[in-house]
N, C-alpha and C positions, 0 to 999 in steps of 0.2 A: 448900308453895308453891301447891299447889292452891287450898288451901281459902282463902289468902292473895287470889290472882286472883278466887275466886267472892265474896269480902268486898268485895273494891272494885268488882270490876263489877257485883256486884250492891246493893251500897249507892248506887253511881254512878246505876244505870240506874233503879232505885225513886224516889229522886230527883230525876233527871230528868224526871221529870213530876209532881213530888208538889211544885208552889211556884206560887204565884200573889200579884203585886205588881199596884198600882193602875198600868198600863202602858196605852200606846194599844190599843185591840179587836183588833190584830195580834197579841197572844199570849193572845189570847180560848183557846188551845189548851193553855196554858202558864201556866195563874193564879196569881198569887204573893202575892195580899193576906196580908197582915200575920195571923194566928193560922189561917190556911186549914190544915185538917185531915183526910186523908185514912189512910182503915184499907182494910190488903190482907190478902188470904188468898194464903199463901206453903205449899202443899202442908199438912203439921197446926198451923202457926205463924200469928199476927195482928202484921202490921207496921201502924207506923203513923209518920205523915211528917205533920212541919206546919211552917209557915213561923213565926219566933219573932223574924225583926227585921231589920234592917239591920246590915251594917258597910262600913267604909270600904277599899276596893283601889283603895291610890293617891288619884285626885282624883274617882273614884266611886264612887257605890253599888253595893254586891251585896246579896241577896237570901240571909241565912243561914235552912238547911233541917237539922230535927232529924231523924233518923232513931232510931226505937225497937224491939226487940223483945223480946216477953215485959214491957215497961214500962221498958227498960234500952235507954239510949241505946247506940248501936251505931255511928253515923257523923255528922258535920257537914259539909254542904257548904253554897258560894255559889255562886248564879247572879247573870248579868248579863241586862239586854235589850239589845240593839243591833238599830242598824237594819234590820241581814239577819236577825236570829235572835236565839235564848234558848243561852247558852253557861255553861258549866259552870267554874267558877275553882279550884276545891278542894272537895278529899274529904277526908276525915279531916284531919292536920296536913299533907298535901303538896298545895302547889302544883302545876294544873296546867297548865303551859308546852307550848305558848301553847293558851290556855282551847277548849273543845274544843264545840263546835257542838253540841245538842241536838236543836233545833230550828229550821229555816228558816224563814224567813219574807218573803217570804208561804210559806204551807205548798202549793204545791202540785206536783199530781202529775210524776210523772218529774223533779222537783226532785232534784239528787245537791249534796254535797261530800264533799270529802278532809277527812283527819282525821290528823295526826304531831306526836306529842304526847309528853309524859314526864310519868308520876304518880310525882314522888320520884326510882325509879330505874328505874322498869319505863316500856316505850316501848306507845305505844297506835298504832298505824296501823288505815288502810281506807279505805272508804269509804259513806257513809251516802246511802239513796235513799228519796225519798215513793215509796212502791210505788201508793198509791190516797190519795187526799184526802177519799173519801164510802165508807167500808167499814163495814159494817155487823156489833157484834159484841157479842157475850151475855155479863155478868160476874153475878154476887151482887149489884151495886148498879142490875142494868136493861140495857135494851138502848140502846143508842149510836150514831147514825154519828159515826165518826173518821178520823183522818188517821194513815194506817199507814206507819211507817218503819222501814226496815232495813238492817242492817249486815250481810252475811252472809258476808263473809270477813275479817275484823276481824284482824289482831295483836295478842293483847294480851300482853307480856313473854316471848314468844313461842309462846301458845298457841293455836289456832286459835277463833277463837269469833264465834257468831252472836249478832245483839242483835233482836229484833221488838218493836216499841213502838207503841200502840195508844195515839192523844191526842184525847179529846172533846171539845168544846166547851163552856165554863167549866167543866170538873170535870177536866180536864187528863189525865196518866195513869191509863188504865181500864186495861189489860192489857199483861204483860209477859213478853215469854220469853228465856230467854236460857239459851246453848250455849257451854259450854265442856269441850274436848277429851272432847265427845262426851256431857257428861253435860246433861242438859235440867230447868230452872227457871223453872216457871209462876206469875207474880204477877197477881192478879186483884180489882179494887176492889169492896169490900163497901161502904163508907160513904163520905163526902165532905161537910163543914160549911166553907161559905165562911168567912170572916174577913171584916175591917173594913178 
């Protein structure tokens, strides 16, 4: 069950900043152009995330995102843009009902929403806050200012978990931490190749 909850939140949360589409400069935070690829150091493991095309949800577009690791796909999800935010549709084969906010936008400080949601069968609540909009912070691929967001009493299927997500500007998710029932996983951007 454990390791089950650290698979999707954290293919979720990687994810979640690893896509960039040709979208208005409002999710300049959030890039999702078409073959955009991004490589994380995941404690002794190399993930890596790249945006591979479009599919249709309903009568629009989503933004489908490969996750790999070790070279073996590991997760698919789509994102949408909308006018408030960059929302997340689906992780692996479960829909997520109803699609679950990443990103605000505009991104800025002391920005919150809620979040009551179901991946499949497990229920996701909380709520997410821009803690800083200009935070300044150090990965393997350089130093950043970003817009820091977090989650930090989250429900996920009912395990207690924190989410910190660190989004730069045009290279999207640079760092990532995330807390569940106590145990602590740092993701951190080594590399970053825009797309077309």
């Amino acid at each position: 069950m454990l390791r089950t909850l650290r698979t999707v939140i954290g293919a979720a949360v990687v994810l979640a900043a690893s896509t960039v589409l040709a979208q208005p400069p409002s999710t300049e935070f959030f890039p999702l152009k078409d073959k955009s690829k991004w490589t994380y150091k995941v404690g002794d493991q190399t993930v890596e995330v790249e945006v591979v095309g479009k599919e249709k949800v309903g009568n629009d577009d989503a933004v489908k995102v490969v996750t790999k690791v070790g070279g073996k796909e590991q997760a698919v999800e789509l994102y949408q843009v909308k006018a408030d935010g960059v929302y997340r549709l689906k992780v692996k084969d479960e829909k997520i009902e109803p699609p679950v906010k990443v990103l605000a936008i505009p991104a800025k400080k002391d920005a919150t929403w809620k979040i009551d949601s179901k991946v499949g069968s497990q229920t996701v609540k909380g709520e997410f806050k821009v803690k800083d909009d200009k935070e300044k912070v150090k990965v393997p691929a350089g130093e950043f200012e970003t817009v820091h967001v977090e989650g930090t009493d989250l429900d996920v299927a009912g395990a207690k978990t924190t989410v910190k997500l660190w989004f730069a500007k045009d290279k999207g998710l640079v760092k990532l931490i995330y807390v569940i029932q106590g145990t602590e996983s740092l993701l951190e951007l080594k590399d970053y190749t825009e797309g077309k």
